[in-house]
C-alpha positions as CSV (number, residue, x, y, z in Angstrom):
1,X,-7.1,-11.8,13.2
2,X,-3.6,-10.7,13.7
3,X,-3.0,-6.9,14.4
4,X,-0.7,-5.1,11.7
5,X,3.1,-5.1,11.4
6,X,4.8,-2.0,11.2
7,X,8.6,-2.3,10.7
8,X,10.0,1.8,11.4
9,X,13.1,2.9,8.9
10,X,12.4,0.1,6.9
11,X,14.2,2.5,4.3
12,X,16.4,4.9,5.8
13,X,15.8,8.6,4.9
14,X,18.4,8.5,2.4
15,X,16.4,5.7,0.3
16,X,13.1,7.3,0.9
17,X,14.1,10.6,-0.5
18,X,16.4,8.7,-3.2
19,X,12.8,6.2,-4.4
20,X,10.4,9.5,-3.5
21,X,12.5,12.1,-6.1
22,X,12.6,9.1,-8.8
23,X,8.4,8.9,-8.4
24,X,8.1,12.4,-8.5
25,X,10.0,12.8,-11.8
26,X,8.3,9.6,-13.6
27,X,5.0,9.0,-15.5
28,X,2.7,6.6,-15.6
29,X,-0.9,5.9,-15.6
30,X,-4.3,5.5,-13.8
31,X,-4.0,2.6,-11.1
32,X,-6.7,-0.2,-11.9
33,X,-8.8,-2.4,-9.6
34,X,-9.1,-6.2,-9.6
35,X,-12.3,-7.7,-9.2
36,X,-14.5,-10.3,-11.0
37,X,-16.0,-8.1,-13.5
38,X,-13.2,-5.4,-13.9
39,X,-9.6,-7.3,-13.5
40,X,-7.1,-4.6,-14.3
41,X,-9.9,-2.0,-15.5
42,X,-9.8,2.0,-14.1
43,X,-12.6,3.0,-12.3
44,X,-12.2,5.8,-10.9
45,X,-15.1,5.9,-8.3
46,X,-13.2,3.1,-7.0
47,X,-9.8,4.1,-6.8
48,X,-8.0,7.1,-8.2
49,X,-4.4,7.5,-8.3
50,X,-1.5,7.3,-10.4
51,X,0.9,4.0,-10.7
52,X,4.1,5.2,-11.4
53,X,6.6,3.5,-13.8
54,X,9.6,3.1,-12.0
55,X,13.3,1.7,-13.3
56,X,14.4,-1.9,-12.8
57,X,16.6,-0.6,-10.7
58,X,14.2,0.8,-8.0
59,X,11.8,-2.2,-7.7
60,X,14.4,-4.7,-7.7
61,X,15.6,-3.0,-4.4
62,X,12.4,-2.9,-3.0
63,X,11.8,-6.9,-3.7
64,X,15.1,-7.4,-2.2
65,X,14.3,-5.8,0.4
66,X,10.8,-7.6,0.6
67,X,11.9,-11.1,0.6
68,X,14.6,-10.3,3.1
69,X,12.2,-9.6,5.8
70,X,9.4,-12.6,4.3
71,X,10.4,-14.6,7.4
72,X,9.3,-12.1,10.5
73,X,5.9,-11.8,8.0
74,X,5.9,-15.1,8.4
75,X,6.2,-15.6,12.2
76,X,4.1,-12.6,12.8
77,X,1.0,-13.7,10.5
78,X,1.3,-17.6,10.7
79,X,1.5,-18.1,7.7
80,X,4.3,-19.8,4.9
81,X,4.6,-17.5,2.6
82,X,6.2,-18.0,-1.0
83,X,7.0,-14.7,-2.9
84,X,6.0,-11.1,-3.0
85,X,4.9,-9.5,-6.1
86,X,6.2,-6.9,-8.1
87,X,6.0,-3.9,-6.2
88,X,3.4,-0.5,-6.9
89,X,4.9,2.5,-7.0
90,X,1.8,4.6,-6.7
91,X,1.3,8.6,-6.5
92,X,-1.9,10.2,-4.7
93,X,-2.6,13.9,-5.5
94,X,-5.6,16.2,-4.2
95,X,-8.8,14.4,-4.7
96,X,-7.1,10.8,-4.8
97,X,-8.2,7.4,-3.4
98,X,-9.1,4.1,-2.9
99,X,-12.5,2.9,-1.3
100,X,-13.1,0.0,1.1
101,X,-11.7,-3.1,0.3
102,X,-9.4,-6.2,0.2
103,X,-6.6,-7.2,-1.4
104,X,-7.3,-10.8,-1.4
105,X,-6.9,-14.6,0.3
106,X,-11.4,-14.4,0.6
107,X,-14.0,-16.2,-1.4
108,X,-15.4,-12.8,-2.4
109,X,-12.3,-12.4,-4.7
110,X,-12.4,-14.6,-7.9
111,X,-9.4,-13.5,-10.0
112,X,-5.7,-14.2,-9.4
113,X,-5.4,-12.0,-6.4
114,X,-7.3,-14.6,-4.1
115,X,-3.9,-16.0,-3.7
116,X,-2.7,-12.7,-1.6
117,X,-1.8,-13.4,1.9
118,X,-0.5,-10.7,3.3
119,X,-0.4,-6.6,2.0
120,X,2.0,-4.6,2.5
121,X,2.5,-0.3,2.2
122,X,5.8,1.4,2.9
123,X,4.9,5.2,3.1
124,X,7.8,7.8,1.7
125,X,6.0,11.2,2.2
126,X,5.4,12.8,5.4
127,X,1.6,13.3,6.9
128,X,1.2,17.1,7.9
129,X,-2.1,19.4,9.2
130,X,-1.9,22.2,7.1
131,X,0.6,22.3,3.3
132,X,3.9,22.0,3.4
133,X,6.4,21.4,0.7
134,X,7.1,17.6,0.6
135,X,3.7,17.1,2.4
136,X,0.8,15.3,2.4
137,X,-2.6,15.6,4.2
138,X,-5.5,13.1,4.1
139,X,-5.0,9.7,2.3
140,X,-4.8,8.1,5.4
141,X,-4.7,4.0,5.4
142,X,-7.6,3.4,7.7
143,X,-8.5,-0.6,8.3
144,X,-11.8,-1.7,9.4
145,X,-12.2,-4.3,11.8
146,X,-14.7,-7.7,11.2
147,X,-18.4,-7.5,12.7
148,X,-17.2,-9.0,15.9
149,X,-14.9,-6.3,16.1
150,X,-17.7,-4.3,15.8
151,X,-16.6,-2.6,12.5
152,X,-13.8,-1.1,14.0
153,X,-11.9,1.2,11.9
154,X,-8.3,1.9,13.0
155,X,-6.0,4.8,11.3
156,X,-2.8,3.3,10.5
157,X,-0.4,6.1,10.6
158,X,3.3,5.7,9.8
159,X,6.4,7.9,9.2
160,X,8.0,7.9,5.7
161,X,10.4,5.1,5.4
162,X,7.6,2.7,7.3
163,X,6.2,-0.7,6.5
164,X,3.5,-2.1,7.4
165,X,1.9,-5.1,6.3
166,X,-1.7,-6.5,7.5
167,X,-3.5,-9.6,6.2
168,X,-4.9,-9.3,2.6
169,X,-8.4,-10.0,3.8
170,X,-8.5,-7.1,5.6
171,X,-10.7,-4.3,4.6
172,X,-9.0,-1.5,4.1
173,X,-9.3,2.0,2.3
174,X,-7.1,5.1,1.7
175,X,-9.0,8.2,2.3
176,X,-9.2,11.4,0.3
177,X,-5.9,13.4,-0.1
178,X,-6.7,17.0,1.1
179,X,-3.0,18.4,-0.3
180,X,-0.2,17.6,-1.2
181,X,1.2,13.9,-2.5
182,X,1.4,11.0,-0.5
183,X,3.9,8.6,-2.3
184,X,3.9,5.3,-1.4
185,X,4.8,1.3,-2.3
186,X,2.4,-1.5,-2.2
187,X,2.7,-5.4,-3.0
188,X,1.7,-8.6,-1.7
189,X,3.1,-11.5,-0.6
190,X,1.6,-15.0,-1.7
């Protein structure tokens, strides 16, 4: 399986700060989970955080941005690769996240998200130890490795303004927020 991709200042820290200050001022609602019994239902002791409604605006510069770098996905993962989906804007506060799972591209998925290659998360909020203003701690992306890997589970840390993108059938959680909010962006590419 190939490793993870992580592109640094994939948004430069004006456009993190610029898409981080528009999430903090929108609204929204509870993000859903796929699956075959619950496509696009809430369950909270699955995932809990907030998807954020963002302007036209703000996702079309993030798809831009997407597509423009769909060919070193491409080389890097093997793979041809055709779009990206809209993008998630998603907000995750105290308390908040998302259990063990995969995105997609695995028999185990029998809704429209089977068709996911590759995942991808670019991070806008900072990581810190203890509270600070602008901070998050917790919620980190943590990937877990196949049974000949031994299960193992590998903390992928980034900076804000980071992408990183990892195959959609790799499992994957986002662990408990301790403080703060961690603001980030999540699509797919198919």
């Amino acid at each position: 399986m190939s490793e993870p991709l992580r592109i640094p200042d994939f948004l430069d820290a004006a456009a993190c700060e610029e898409i981080a200050a528009e999430m903090r001022a929108a609204g929204g609602g509870s993000a859903t989970v796929y699956g075959k019994e619950s496509a696009g239902a809430v369950d909270s002791l699955v995932r809990k955080a907030t998807r954020l409604v963002m302007s036209a605006r703000a996702s079309d510069r993030v798809v831009r941005l997407l597509l423009e770098r769909k060919s070193v996905l491409e080389q890097h993962f093997g793979v041809v690769l055709a779009h990206c989906e809209p993008p998630q804007f998603l907000r995750y506060v105290t308390g908040d996240y998302f259990v063990a799972h995969q995105d997609g591209n695995t028999p185990l998925i029998h809704d429209d998200s089977r068709f996911r290659k590759v995942s991808i998360v670019i991070f806008l909020s900072r990581k810190t130890a203890e509270p600070e203003a602008g901070s998050y701690g917790g919620g980190a992306l943590v990937t877990h490795g196949t049974y000949a890997e031994s299960y193992r589970r590998s903390e992928l840390e980034a900076e804000p303004g980071t992408f990183v993108a990892f195959r959609a059938e790799t499992t994957h959680e986002v662990t408990p927020v301790t403080h703060g909010e961690r603001y980030t962006i999540v699509s797919w590419y198919r």
